[in-house]
Backbone as a chain_set.jsonl record, in Angstrom:
{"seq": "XXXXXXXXXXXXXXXXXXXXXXXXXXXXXXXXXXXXXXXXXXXXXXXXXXXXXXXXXXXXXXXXXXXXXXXXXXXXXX", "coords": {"N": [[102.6, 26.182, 38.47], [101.996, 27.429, 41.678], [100.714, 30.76, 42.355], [101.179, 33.411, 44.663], [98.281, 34.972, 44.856], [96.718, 33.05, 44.146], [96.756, 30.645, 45.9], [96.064, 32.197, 48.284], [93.546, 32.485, 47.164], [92.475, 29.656, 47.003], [92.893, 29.271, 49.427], [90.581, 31.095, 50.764], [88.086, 30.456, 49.658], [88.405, 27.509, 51.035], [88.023, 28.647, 53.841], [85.632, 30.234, 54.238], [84.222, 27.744, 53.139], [83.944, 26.084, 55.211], [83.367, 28.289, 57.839], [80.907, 29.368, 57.251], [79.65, 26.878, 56.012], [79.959, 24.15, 57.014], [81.28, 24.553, 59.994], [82.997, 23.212, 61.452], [85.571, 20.886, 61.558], [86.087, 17.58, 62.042], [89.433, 16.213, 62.542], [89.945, 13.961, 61.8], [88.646, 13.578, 59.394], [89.233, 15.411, 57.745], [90.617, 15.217, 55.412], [88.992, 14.631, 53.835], [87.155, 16.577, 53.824], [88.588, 18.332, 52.603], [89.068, 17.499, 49.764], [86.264, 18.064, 48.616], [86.857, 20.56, 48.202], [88.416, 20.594, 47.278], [87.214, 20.005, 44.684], [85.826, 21.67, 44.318], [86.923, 23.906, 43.515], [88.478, 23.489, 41.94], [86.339, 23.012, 39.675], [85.049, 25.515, 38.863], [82.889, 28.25, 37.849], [84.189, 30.138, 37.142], [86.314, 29.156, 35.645], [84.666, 28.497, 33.505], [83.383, 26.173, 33.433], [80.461, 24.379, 33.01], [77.169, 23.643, 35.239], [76.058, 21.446, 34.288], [77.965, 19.845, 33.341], [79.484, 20.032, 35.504], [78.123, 18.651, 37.305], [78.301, 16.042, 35.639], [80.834, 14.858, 35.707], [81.3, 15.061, 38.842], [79.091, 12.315, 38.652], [80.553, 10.487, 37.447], [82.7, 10.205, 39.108], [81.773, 8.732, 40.909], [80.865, 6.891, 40.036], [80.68, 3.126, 40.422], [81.412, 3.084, 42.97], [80.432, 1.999, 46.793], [78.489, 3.138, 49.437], [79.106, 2.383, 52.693], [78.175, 1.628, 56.193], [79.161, 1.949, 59.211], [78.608, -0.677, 62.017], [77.561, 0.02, 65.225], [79.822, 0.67, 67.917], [81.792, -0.514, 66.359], [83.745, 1.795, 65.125], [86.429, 4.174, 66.617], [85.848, 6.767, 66.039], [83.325, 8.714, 64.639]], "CA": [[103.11, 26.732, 39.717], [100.802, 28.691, 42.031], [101.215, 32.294, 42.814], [100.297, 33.61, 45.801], [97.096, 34.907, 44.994], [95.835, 31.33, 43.912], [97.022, 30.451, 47.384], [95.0, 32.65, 48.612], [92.497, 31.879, 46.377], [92.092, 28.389, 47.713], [92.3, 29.36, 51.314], [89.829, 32.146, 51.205], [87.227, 29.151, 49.499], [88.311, 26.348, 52.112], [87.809, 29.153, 55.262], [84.448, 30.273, 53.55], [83.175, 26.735, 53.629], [84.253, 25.823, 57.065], [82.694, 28.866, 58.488], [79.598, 29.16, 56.566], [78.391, 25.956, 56.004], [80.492, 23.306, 57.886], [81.409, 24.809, 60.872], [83.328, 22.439, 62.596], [85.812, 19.711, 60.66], [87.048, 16.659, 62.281], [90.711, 15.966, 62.51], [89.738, 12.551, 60.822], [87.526, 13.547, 58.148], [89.644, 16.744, 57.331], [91.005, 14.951, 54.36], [87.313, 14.223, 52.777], [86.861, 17.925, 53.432], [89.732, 19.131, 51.48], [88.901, 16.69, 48.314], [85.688, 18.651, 48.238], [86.687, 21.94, 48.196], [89.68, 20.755, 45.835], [86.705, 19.714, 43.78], [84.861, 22.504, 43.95], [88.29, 25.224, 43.103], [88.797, 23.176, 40.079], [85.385, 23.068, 39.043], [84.412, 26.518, 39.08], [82.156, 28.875, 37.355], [85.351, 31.006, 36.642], [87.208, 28.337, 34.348], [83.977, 28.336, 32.353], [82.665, 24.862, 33.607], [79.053, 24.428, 33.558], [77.14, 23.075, 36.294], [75.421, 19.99, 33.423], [79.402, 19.437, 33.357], [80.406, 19.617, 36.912], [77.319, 16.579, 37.865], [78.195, 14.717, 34.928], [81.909, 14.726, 36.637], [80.792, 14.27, 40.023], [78.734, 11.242, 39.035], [81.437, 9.262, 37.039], [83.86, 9.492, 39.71], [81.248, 7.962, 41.899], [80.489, 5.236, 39.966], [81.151, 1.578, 40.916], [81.336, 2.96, 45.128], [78.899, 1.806, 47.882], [78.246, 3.581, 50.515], [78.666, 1.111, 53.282], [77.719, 1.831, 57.523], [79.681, 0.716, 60.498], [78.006, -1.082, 62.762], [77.664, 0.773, 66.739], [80.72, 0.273, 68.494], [83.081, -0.901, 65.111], [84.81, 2.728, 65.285], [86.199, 4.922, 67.675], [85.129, 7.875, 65.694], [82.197, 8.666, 63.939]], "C": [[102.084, 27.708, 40.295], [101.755, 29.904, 42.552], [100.658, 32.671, 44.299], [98.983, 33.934, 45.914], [96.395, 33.512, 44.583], [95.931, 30.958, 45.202], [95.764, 30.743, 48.323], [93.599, 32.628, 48.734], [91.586, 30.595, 47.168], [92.139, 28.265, 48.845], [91.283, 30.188, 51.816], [88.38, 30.84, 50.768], [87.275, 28.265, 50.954], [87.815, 27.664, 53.399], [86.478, 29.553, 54.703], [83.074, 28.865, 53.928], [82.972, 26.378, 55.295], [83.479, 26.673, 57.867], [81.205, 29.135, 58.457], [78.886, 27.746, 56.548], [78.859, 24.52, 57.1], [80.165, 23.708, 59.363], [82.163, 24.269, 62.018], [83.98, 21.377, 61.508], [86.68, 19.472, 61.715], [88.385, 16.078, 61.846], [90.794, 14.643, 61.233], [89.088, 12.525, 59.65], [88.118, 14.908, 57.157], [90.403, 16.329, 55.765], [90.074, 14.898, 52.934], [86.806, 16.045, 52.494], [87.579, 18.948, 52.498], [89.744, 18.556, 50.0], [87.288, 17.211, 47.784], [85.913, 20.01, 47.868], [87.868, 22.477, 47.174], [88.99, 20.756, 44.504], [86.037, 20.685, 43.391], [85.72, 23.972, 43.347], [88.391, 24.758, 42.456], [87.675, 23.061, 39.051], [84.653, 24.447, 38.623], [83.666, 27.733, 38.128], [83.318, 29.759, 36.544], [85.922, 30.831, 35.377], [86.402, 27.909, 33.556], [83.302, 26.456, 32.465], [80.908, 25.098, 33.964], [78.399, 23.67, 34.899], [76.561, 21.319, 35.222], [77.009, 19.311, 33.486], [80.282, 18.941, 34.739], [79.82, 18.07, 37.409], [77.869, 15.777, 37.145], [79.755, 14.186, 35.664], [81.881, 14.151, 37.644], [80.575, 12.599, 39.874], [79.361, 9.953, 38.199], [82.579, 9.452, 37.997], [83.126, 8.726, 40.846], [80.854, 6.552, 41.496], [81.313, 4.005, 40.595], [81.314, 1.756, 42.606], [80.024, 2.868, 45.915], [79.171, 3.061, 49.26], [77.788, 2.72, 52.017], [78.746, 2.203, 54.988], [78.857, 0.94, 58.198], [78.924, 0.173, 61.07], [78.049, -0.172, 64.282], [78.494, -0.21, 66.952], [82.057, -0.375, 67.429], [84.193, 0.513, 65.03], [84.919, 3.751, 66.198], [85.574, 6.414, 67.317], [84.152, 8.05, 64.991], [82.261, 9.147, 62.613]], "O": [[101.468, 28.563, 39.66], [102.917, 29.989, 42.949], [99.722, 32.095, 44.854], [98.333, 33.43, 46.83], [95.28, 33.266, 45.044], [94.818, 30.971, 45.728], [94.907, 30.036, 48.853], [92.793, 32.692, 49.663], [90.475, 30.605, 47.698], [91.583, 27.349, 49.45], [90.985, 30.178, 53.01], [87.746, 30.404, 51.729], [86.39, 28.317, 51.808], [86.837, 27.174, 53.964], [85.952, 28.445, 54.807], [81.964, 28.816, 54.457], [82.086, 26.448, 56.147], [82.797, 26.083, 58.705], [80.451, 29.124, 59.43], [77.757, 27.54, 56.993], [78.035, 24.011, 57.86], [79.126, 23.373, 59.931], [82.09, 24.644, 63.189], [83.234, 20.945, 60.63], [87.521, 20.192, 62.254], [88.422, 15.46, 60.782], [91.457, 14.512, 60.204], [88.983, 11.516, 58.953], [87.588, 15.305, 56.12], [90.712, 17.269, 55.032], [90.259, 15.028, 51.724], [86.333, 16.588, 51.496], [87.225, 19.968, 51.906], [90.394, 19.129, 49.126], [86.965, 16.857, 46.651], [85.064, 20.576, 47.18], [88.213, 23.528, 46.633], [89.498, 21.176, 43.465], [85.603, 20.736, 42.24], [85.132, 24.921, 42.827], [88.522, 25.565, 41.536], [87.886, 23.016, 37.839], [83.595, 24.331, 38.004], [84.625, 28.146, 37.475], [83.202, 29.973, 35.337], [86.08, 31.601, 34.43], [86.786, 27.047, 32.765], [82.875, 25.791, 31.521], [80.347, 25.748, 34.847], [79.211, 23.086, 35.617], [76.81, 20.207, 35.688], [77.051, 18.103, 33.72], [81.147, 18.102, 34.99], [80.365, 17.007, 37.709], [78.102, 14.675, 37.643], [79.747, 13.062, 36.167], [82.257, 12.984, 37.759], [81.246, 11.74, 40.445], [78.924, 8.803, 38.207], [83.57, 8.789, 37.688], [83.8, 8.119, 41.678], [80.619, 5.53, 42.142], [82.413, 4.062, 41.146], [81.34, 0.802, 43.384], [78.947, 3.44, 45.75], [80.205, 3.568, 49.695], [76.645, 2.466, 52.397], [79.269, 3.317, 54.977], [79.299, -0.181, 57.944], [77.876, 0.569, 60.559], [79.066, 0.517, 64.202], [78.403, -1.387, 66.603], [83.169, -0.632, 67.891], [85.394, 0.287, 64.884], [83.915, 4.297, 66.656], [84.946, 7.096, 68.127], [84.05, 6.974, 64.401], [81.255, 9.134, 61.903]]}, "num_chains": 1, "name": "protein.A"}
């Protein structure tokens, strides 16, 4: 169960990124931005995760995905 400061916690992170390094998140992409920043509050220096630990993480949930392109004009958003 979270408490309020965890709350907190994880909104003072997500407004942090957004302002600092983002700056700007699309309505449509705001879901991709919140699965990073879920990744990065559960990964954190705090709970004693290393960073040799966080990549090796990272790069098994990436396995087996492509990274595929639309073509110009296939979506209305970018």
């Amino acid at each position: 169960m979270f408490t309020p400061n965890t709350i907190e916690s994880v909104f003072s992170v997500i407004k942090r990124g957004m302002v600092g390094v983002y700056q700007h998140c699309g309505e449509a992409h705001l879901h991709r931005y919140l699965a990073e920043f879920d990744f990065r509050y559960n990964r954190r220096t705090a709970l004693k995760i290393t960073d040799a630990e966080r990549t090796d993480q990272l790069l098994a949930m990436i396995e087996g995905k492509r990274l595929t392109y639309r073509r110009i004009g296939e979506a209305d958003h970018a």
